[in-house]
Each structure stands twice: as C-alpha cells, then as structure tokens.
N, C-alpha and C positions, 0 to 999 in steps of 0.2 A: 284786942279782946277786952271786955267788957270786965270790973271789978269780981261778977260774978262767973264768971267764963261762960262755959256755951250753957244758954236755956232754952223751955221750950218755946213752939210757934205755934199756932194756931190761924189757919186763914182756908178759904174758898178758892179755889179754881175751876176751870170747868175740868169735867170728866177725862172731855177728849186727850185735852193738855198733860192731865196724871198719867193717862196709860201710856201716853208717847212718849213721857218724862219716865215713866219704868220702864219702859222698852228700851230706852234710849242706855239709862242707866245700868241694864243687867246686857246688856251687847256691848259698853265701852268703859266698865268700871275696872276692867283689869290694866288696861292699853291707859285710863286716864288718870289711874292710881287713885281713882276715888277710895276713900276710906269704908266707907258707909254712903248709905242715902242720902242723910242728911248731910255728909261731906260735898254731896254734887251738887244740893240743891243752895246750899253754904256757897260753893265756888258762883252759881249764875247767880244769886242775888249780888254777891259783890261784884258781878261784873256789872248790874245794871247801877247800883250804886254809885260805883265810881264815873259810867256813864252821866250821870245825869250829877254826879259835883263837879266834872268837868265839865259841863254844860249850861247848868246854875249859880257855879259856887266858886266859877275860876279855877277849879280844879282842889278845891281845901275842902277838908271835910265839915260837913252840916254839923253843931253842936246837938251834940242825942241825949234823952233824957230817959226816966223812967216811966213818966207819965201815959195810960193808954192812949190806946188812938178810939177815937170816936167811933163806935159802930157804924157798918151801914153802907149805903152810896155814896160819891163825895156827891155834892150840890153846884150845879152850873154846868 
C-alpha cells in the first residue's frame, strides 16, 4: 500500500460492465468476503496487475509514481 493508503479513483467503463460488476458483487460479496465495493473492484485490478507484470515485467513490480495519467484515448 501506497504512503498515502487507499485513495480515490476516478475512470469510465462501459454501462454494461458496472451493472454485471454490481450484480456480480451483491450475489458473491458474502461467500468472497469482499469488504466493500471498492474491496472487489481492489481485488480484480490487482489481478490484472499482476497479470500483466508477469507478463511485461518478469513478474517485478512497475515503479509507480504520483504523476497523472494523460486523459483520453491511448494513441496507435
């Protein structure tokens, strides 16, 4: 965890994705011991995370900063 511990996020997905990701969430948050919402949504980003520094990074973690991320679409 971060110097600062948990903050907030702010990001777009489609519609369809939130209401399956609530669905999902208020039928298995008992059985997956999610804390909160934001505990489940915490647990699949670190899975994708660690997918993809396994797969990038040799498995080490990316050095993370404070800097934002550029709005927008990525380009290419």
């Amino acid at each position: 965890m971060s110097e600062l511990g948990r903050v907030a996020v702010t990001f777009y997905i489609d519609d369809d994705l939130r209401r399956r990701a609530k669905a999902v969430y208020r039928n298995t948050c008992a059985d997956e011991r999610d804390a909160s919402w934001s505990d489940m949504i915490a647990k699949a980003l670190t899975t994708e995370v660690h997918r993809r520094e396994r797969l990038y990074n040799r498995g080490r973690a990316f050095e993370g900063d404070a800097q934002r991320l550029t709005p927008g679409r990525p380009i290419g």
